[in-house]
C-alpha positions in Angstrom: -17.5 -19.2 -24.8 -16.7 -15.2 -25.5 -16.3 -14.6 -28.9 -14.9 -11.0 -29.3 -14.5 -9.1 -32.3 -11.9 -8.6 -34.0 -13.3 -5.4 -36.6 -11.2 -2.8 -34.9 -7.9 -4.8 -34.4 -8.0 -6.0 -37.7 -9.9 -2.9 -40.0 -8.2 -0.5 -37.9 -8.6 3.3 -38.7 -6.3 4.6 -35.6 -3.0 2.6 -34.7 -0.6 3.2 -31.8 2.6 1.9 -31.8 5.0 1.3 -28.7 8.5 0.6 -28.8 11.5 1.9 -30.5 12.9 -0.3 -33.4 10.2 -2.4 -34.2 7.6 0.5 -33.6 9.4 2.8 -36.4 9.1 -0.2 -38.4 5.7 -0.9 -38.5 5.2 2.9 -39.0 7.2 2.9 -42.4 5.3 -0.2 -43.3 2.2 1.6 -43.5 3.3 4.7 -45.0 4.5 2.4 -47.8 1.3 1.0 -48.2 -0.4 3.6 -47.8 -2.4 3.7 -44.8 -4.9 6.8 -44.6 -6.3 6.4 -40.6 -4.1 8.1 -37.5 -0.5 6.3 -36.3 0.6 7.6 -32.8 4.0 6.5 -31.6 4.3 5.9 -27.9 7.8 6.0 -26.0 8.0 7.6 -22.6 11.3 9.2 -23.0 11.1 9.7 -26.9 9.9 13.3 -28.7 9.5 11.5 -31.9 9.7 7.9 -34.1 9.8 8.3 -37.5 8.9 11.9 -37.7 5.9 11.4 -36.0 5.0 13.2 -32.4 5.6 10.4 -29.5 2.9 10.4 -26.6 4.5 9.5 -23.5 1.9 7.1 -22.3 -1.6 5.2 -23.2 -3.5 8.0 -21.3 -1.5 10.9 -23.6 -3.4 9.5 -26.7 -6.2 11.4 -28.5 -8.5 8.5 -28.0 -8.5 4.9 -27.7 -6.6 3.0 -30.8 -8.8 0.8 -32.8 -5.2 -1.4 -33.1 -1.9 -1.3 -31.6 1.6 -3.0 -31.9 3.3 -3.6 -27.9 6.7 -4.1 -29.4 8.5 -3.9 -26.1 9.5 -6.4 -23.0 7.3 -9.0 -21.7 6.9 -7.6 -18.3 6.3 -3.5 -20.0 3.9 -5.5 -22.4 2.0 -7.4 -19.6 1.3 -3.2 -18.8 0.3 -1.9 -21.5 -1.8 -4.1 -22.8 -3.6 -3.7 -19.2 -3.9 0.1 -19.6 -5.2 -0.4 -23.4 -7.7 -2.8 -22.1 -8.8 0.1 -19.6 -8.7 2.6 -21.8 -11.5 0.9 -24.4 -8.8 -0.1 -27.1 -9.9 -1.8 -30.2 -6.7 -4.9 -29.6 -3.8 -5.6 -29.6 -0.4 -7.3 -31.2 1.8 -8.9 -28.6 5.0 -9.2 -30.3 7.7 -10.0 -27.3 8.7 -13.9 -26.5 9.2 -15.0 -23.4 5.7 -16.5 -22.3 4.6 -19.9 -22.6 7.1 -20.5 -25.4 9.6 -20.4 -23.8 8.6 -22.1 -20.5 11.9 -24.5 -20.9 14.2 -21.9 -20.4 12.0 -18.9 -18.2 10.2 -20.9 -15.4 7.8 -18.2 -14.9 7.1 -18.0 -18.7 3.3 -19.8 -18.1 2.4 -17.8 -15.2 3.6 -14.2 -17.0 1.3 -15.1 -19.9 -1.5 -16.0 -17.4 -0.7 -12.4 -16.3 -1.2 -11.0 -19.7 -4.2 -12.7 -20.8 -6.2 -10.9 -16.9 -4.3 -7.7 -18.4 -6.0 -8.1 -21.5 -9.7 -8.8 -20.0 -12.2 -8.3 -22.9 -10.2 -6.8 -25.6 -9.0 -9.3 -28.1 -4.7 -9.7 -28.1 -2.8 -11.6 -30.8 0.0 -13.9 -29.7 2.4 -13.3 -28.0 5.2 -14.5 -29.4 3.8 -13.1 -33.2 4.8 -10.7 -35.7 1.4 -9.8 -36.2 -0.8 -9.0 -39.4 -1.0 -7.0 -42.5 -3.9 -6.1 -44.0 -3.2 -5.4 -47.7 -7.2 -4.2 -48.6 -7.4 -1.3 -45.9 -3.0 -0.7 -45.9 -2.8 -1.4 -41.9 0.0 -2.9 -40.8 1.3 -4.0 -37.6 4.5 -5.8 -38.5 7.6 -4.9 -37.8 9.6 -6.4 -40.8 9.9 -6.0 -44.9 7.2 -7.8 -46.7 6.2 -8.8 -50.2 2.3 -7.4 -50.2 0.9 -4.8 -52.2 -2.3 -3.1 -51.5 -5.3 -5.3 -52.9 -9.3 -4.4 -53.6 -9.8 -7.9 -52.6 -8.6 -11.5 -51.8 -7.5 -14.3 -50.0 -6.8 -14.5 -46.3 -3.8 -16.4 -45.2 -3.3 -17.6 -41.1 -0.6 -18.9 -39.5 1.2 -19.9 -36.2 4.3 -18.9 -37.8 5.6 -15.6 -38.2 8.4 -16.8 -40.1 6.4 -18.6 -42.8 3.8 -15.6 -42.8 6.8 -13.4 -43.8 7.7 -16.0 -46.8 4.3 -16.0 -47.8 4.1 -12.6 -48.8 6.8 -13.0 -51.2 4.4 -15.3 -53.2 5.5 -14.8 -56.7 2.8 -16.3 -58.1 -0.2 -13.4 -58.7 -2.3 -14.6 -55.8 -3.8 -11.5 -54.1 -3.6 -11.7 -51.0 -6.1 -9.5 -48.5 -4.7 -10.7 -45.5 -1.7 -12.5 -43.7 -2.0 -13.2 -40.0 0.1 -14.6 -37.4 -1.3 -15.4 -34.6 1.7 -16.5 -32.0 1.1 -18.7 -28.9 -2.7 -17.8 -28.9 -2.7 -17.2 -25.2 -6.4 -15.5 -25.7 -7.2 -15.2 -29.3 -7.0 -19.0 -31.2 -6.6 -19.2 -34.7 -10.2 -20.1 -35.5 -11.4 -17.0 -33.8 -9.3 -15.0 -36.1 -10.2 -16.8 -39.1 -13.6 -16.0 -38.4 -12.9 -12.1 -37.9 -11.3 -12.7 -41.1 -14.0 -14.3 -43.1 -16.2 -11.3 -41.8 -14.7 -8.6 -43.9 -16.6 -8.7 -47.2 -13.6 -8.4 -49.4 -12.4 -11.5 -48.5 -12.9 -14.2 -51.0 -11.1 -17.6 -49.0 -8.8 -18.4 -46.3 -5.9 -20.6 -46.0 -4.9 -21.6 -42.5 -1.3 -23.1 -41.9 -1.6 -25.2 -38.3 0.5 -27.3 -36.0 -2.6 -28.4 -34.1 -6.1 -28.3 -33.1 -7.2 -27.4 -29.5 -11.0 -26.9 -30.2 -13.0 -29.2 -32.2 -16.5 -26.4 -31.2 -14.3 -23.7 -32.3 -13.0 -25.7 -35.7 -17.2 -26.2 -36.3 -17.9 -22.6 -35.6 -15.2 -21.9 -38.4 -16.5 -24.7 -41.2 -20.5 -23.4 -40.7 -19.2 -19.6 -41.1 -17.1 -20.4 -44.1 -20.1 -22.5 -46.0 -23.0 -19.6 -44.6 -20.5 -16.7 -46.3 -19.2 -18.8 -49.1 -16.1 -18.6 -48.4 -14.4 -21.9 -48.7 -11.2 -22.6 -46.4 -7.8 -24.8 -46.8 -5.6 -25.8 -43.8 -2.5 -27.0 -44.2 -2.1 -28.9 -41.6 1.6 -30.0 -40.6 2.5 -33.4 -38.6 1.3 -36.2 -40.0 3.7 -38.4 -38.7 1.9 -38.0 -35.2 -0.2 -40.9 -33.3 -2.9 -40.2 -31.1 -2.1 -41.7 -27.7 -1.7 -45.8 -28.2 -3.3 -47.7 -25.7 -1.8 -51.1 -25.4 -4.5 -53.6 -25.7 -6.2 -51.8 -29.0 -5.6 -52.6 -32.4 -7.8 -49.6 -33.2 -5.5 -47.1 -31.7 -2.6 -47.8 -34.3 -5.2 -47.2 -36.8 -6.5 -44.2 -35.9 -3.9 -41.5 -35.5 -4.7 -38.1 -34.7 -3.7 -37.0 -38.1 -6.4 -39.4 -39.3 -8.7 -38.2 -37.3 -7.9 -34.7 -38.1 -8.6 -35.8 -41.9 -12.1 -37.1 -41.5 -13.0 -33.8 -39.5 -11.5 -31.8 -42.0 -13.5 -33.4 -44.4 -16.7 -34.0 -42.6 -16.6 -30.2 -41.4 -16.3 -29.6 -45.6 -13.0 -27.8 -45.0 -9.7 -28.6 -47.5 -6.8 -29.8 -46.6 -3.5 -29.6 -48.6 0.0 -30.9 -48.5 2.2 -28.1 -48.8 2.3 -24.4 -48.9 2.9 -24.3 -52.7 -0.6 -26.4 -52.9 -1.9 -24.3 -50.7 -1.0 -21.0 -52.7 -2.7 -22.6 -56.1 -5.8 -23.6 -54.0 -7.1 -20.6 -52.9 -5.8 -19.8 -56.4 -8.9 -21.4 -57.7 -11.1 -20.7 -54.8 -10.5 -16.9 -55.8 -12.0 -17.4 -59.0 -15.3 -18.9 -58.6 -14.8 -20.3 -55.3 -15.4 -24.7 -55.4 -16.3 -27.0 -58.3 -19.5 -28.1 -58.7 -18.2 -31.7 -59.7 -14.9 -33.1 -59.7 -15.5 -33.5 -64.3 -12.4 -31.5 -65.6 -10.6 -31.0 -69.1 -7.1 -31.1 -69.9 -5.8 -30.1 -73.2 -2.1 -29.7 -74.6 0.1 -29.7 -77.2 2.4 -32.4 -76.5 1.9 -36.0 -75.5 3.9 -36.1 -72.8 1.9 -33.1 -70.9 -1.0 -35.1 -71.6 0.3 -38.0 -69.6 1.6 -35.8 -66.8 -1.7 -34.7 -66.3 -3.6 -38.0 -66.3 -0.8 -39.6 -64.3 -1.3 -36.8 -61.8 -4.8 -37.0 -61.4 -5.1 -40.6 -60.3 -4.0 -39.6 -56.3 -6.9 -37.5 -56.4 -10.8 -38.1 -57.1 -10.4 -35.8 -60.4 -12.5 -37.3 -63.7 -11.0 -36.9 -66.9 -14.5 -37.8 -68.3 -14.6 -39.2 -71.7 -15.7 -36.5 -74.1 -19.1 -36.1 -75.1 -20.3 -36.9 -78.4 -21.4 -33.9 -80.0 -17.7 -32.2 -79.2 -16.0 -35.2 -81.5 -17.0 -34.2 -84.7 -16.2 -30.5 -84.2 -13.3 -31.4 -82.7 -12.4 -33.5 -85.7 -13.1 -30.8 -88.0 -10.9 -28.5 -86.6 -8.2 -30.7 -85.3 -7.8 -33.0 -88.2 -7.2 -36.8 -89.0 -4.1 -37.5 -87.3 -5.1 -35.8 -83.2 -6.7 -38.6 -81.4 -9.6 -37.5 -79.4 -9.6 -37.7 -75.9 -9.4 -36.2 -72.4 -6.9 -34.9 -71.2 -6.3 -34.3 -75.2 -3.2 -33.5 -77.1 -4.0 -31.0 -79.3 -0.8 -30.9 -81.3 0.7 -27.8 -83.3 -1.8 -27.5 -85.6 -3.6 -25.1 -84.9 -0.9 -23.2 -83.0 -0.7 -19.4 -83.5 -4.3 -19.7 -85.9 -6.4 -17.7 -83.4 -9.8 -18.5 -85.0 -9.1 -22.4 -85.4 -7.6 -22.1 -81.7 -10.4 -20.5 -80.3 -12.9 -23.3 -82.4 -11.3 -25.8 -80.5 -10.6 -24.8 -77.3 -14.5 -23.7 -77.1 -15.4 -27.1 -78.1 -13.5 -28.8 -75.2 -15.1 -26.1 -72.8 -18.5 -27.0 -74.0 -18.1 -30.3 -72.3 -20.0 -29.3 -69.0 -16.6 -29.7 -67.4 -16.3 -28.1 -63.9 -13.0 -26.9 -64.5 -10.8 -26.6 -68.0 -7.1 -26.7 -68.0 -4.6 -25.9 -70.7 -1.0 -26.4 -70.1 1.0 -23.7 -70.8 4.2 -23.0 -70.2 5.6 -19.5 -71.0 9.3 -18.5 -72.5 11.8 -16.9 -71.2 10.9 -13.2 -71.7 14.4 -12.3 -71.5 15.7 -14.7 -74.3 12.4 -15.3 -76.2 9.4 -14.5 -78.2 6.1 -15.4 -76.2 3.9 -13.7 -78.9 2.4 -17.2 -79.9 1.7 -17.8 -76.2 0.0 -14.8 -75.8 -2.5 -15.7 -78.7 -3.1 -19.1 -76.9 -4.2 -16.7 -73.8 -6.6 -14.6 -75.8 -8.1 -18.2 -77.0 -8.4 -19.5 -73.6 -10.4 -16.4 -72.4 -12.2 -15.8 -75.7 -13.3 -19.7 -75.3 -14.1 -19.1 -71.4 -16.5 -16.4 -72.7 -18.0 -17.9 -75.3 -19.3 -21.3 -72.8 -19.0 -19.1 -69.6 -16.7 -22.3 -68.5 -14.4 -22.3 -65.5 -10.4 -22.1 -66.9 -7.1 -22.8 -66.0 -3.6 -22.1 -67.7 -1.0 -24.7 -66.1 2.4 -23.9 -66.3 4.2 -27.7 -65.7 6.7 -25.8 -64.0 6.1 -22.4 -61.7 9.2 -20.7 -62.9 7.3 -21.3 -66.2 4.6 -18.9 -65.1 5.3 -15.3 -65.0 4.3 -13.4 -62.4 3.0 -10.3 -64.8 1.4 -13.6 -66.9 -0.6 -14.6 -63.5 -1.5 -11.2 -63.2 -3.2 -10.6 -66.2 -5.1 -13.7 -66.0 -6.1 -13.0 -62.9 -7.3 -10.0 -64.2 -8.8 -11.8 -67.1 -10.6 -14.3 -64.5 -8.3 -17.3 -65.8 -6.8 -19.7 -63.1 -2.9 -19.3 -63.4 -1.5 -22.2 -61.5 2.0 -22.8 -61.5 2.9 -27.1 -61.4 0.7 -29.7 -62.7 0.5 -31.8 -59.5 -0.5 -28.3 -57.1 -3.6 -27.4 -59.6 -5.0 -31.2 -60.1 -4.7 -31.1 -56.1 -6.5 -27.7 -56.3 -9.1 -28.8 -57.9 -9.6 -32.0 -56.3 -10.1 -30.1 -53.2 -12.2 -27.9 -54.6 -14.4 -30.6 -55.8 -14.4 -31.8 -52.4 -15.4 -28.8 -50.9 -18.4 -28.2 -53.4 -20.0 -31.7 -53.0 -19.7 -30.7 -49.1 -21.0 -27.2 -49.4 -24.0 -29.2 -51.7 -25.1 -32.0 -49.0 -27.4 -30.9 -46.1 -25.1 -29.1 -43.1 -23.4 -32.0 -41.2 -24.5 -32.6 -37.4 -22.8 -30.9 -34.7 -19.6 -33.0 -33.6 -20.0 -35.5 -30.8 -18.2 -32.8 -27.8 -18.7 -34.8 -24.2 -15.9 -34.5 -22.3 -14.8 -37.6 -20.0 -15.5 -37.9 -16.9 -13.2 -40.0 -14.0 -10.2 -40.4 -13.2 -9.4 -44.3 -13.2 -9.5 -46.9 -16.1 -11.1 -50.1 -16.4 -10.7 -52.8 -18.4 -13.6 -55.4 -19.0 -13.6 -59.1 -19.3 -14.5 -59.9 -23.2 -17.5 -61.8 -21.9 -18.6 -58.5 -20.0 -17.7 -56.6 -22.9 -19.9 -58.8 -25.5 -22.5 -58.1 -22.9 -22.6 -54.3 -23.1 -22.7 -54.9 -26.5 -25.3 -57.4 -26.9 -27.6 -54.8 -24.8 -26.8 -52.3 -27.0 -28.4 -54.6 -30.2 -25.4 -56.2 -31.4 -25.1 -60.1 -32.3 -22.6 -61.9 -30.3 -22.1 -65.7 -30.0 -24.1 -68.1 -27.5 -21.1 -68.4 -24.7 -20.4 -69.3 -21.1 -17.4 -68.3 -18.4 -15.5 -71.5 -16.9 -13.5 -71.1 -13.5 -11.2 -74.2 -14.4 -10.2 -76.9 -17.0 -12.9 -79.0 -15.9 -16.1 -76.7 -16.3 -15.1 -75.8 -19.4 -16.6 -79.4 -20.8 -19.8 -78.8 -19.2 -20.4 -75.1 -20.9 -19.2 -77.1 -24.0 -22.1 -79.5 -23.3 -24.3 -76.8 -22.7 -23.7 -75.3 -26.0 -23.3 -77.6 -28.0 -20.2 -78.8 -30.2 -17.9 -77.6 -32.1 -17.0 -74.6 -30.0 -14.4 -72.4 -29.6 -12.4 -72.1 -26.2 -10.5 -68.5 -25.2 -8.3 -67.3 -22.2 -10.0 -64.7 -20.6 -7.5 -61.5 -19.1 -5.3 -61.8 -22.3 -5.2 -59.4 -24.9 -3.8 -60.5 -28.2 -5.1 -63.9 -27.8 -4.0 -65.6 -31.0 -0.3 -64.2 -30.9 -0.3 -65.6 -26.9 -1.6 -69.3 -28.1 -4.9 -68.4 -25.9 -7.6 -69.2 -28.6 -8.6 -72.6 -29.7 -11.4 -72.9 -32.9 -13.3 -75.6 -34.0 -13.3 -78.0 -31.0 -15.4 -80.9 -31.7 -15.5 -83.0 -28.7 -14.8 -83.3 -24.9 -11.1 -84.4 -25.1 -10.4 -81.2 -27.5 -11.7 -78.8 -25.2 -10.1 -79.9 -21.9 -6.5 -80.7 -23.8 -7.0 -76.8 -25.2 -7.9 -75.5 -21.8 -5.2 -77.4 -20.1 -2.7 -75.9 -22.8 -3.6 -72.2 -22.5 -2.2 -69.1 -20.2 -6.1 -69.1 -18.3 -5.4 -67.1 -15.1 -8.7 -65.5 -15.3 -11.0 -68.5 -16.3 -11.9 -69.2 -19.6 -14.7 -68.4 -22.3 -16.9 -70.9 -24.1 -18.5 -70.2 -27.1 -20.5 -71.5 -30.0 -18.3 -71.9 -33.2 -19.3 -69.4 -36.0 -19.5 -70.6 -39.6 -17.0 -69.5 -42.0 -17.3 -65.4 -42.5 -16.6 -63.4 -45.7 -15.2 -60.9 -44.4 -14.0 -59.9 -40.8 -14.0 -56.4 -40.0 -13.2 -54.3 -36.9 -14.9 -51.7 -35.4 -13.4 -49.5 -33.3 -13.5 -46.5 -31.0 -10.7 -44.4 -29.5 -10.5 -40.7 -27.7 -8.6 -38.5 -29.8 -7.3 -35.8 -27.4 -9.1 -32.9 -29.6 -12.0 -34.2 -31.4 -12.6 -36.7 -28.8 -14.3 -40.0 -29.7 -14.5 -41.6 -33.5 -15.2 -44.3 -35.0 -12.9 -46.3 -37.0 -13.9 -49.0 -39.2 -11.5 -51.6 -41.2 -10.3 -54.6 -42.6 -10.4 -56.6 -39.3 -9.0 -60.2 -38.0 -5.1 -60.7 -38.4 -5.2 -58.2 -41.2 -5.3 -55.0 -39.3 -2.1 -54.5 -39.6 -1.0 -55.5 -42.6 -3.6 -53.8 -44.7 -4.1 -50.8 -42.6 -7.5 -50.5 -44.7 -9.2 -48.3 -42.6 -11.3 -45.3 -42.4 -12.3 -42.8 -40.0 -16.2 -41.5 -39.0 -16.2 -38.3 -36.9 -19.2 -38.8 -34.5 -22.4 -39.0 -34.8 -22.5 -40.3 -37.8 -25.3 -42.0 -40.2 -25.5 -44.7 -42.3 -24.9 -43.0 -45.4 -21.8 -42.2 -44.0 -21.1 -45.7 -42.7 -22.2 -47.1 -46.5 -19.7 -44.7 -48.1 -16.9 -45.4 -45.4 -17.2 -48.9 -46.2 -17.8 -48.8 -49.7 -14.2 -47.1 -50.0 -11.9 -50.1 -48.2 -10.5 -52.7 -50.0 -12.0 -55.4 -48.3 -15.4 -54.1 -49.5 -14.6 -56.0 -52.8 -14.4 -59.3 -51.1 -17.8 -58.5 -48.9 -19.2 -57.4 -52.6 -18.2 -61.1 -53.6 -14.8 -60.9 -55.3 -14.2 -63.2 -57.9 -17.3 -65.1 -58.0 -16.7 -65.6 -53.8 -19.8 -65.3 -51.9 -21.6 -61.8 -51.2 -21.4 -60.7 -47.6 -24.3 -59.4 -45.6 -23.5 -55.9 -46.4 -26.7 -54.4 -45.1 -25.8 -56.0 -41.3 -22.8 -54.8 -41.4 -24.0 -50.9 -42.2 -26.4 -51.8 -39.2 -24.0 -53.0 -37.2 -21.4 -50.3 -37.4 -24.3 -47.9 -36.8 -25.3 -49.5 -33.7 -21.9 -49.5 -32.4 -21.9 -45.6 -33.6 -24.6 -45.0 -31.7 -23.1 -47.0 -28.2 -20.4 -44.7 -28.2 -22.5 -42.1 -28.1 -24.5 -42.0 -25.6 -21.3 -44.0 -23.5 -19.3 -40.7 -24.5 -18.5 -39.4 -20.9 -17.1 -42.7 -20.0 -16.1 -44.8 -22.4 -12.1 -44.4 -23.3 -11.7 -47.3 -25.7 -14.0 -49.8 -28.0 -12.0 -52.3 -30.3 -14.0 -55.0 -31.5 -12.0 -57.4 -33.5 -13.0 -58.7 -35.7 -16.8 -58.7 -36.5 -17.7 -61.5 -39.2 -19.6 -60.8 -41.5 -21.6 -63.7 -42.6 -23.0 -64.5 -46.3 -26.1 -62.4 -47.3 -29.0 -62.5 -45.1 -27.1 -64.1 -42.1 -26.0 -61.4 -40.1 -22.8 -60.4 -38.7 -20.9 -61.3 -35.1 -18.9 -60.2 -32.9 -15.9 -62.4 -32.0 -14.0 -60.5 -29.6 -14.3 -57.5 -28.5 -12.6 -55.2 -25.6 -13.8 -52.0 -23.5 -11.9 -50.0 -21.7 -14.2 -47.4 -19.7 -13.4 -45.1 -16.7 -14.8 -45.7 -13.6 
């Protein structure tokens, strides 16, 4: 794959504009900023736009534009972007519609942006269909609208598919500064990971956030996580659609479990990159990320002067993996002294009005709390009215929490429980102060549980490259569960002593042959318990052939030994998602599949530390753990097992389309698991 840079299009020092209204636009939008390189307006009938001389055409230009913005027709755009290419230009902003987007209403919308993307050759376009970018650290700008930016030294990077939400993002009232906002359009040549790693490139920037509707490149999403964690510069996506499903195949139970938003999750996290909620979240991230980039543990402080913004905070923090750790004991007796008799000590801790407005006894305090080896230290703080009030008290409480900061050289926060509650000029200043201003309890506890994440990624060894094998064939097979339990057998996996019966009648001689009790199945049916197509437990002759004489058997029937009673059953399954392609997905199996949906997702390949943690996390684990004085499962044959299955898909990549085996028993310590039923669906 060609990677091509983005440093001129993006740092530009010369910019050419073409167009008439939107090309006068992005011209006042960098005088406003103050951009210091060359703008040349190009019109072929127009003397001047906005003061400036027109050129008439590509070739009337001094030199080759490190940037420009085509704000004309799609077919005049298709043109210039071609002579740009030609002429050694540095890019290009595509800002007309009427390409793929719009291939409902122009039939020949796919084949124009073909058209533009041969026009374009090796120099790197953004969209069409996009507004384009603003770079608030250099004052470049090609956008043709208003904007809420000012010029920055340095900060965050925001991306987006959406020039409308780009546009809303820059009138962030909430002291973030913000280096870059992109939009990147239909990404006809340039995707959004490519951008997001021209981004990361310039030094100035300190973390990205990326708003998505999809993934089309899992290589591409990789090439972005290992540039972020080699540059330190963590990265958030906001990733919208989680309502979606990957595409359900009929006869899986695994497919309903792992959905592509799923999927996309255990990437996300795998890769060590965040992923938010909502744009507000999103905003108070990379907040935190500005300052001091990720936590190095997810310990944190909370301290207030009311009760009830104590329990806010706790109450918030139990969706996320945030640890209100106990205090430690050398900070209760200090604390004590300070805070007197009637405080109760704990985390998050309600300070009370004590020692509001006493600087010194404030400071004594709040130190003490921030000498807890806490990775992050929030005070909740929400500001008056400036236009009705006296803040002057809550000003000293800011020269407390940055005299404390310096004092332990601790990581702090100010949370405002509601964002109209924290001033913009407040945010400022603490920004400028290196304090965390987040506006909303809920956004910074999510803030800093992803920044926790993202640290104890960034700490473990960089993960393996994701499984990328493409299928191969055209046609889909389904096997027989006996054939199935045979791949699967070859592959190292325990599977029940069986044999296939033709009719009603051999079916007593495999039973003999095994020995009783067995258990009889219909082969060629799917869901075999809801179809009446499973019998357990058969203890005799008559048993079996009245069973076999009862069931739907079309396809003959399956004989097999009958398992003692599991702890657990578990399934194990595999399913192609259309953009990361093959994962694991591992649950609480049997006839609970769908009523727990207690499941989690392993990118592949995998290992079996990540197996243990995956299914350490489910509920079911408790039961395999031995709830309530209940057997222990065979825990350690289970980790094996999934592992083994991990590693069938893997080199069955290219072929295989679907693994669900459901469930897997897992026996009492030291016996093993089995497979009960399984299915594979493969392509020919």
């Amino acid at each position: 794959m060609t990677h091509r840079s983005l440093d001129r299009l993006l740092r530009p020092q010369t910019i050419a504009v073409f167009g008439g209204r939107e090309a006068a636009r992005v011209i006042e939008q960098c005088q406003r900023m103050g951009f210091q390189g060359e703008i040349w307006p190009v019109h072929p009938t127009r003397i001047e736009v906005s003061g400036r001389r027109c050129f008439k055409s590509v070739s009337d230009l001094p030199a080759a534009p490190d940037a420009a913005f085509v704000g004309v027709n799609r077919i005049s755009t298709i043109d210039i972007v071609r002579d740009l290419s030609a002429a050694g230009a540095g890019g290009a902003v595509c800002y007309a519609s009427g390409f793929r987007e719009a291939i409902a209403e122009l039939a020949d919308g796919a084949d124009r942006q073909e058209e533009l993307v041969s026009a374009a050759g090796a120099m790197p376009i953004l969209g069409p269909n996009c507004y384009g970018f603003i770079n608030g650290l250099d004052g470049a700008l090609l956008w043709p609208d208003q904007h809420g930016m000012t010029k920055v030294e340095r900060g965050v990077a925001i991306l987006t598919q959406s020039s409308n939400i780009a546009l809303n993002l820059t009138m962030q009232m909430r002291g973030l500064p913000i280096g870059y906002v992109v939009t990147s359009g239909n990404q006809a040549q340039t995707s959004l990971s490519d951008i997001a790693c021209g981004l990361l490139a310039d030094p100035r920037v300190t973390a990205l956030g990326l708003h998505v509707e999809g993934f089309s490149d899992a290589v591409a999403l990789q090439r972005l996580a290992d540039l972020a964690r080699r540059t330190k510069k963590p990265v958030v996506i906001l990733k919208v659609g989680r309502s979606e499903q990957a595409q359900k195949a009929a006869l899986s139970h695994t497919a309903s479990l792992a959905g592509s938003d799923k999927v996309a999750d255990a990437v996300l996290a795998r890769l060590g990159l965040g992923r938010v909620e909502t744009l507000p979240a999103m905003l108070e991230t990379l907040k935190l990320l500005h300052l001091g980039g990720p936590l190095k543990s997810n310990a944190i402080s909370s301290m207030s002067c009311s009760g009830g913004e104590a329990s806010l905070m706790a109450d918030a923090a139990l969706v996320s993996q945030m640890d209100f750790r106990p205090l430690q004991e050398h900070q209760l007796p200090r604390l004590r002294a300070v805070l007197g008799e009637m405080v109760t000590l704990s985390n998050p801790l309600d300070y009370h009005t004590f020692v509001w407005g006493n600087l010194e006894r404030q400071t004594q305090a709040f130190a003490t709390m921030f000498s807890g080896n806490y990775a992050l230290n929030l005070i909740v703080l929400d500001f008056p009215r400036a236009d009705r009030c006296n803040g002057e008290d809550w000003m000293t409480t800011v020269e407390v929490v940055v005299a404390a900061a310096s004092l332990t050289g601790a990581r702090a926060g100010i949370v405002s429980s509601l964002p109209e509650t924290m001033p913009e000029t407040v945010a400022l200043d603490l920004f400028e102060k290196g304090i965390v201003p987040f506006s909303g309890i809920n956004e910074a506890i999510s803030a800093a549980d992803i920044a926790a994440r993202i640290g104890a990624s960034w700490h473990a060894p960089f993960p393996q490259s994701l499984l990328a094998i493409s299928a191969i064939g055209e046609s889909i097979e389904t096997l027989t569960e006996n054939a199935a339990k045979a791949e699967l057998a070859s592959a190292g996996l325990r599977v029940p002593k069986g044999c296939v019966a033709r009719s009603a009648v051999e079916v007593i001689d495999c039973a003999r042959t095994i020995g009783f009790p067995v258990v009889l199945k219909a082969l060629g049916i799917a869901h075999k318990t809801e179809a009446g197509a499973v019998a357990l437990n058969l203890g005799n002759e008559t048993a079996v052939l009245q069973a076999a004489e009862s069931m739907p058997a079309s396809g003959g029937f399956l004989v097999e030994e009958m398992m003692p009673d599991a702890v657990a059953e578990i399934i194990i399954g595999a399913t192609r998602d259309p953009v990361f392609g093959l994962c694991l997905t591992v649950g609480a199996g049997g006839i609970l599949v769908e009523l727990l949906q207690d499941s989690a997702v392993l990118p592949l390949p995998t290992t079996t530390a990540h197996i243990a943690a995956a299914l350490s996390q489910l509920k079911i684990a408790k039961l395999i753990a031995g709830y309530r004085g209940r057997p222990k499962g065979d825990f350690r044959s289970l980790i094996e097992a999934v592992a083994q299955t991990a590693e069938y898909v893997a080199k069955n990549a290219a072929i295989l389309e679907e693994l669900d085996i459901n469930p897997l028993m897992v026996l009492p310590e030291d016996q093993g698991v089995v497979i009960v039923d399984a299915l594979i669906r493969r392509r020919r």
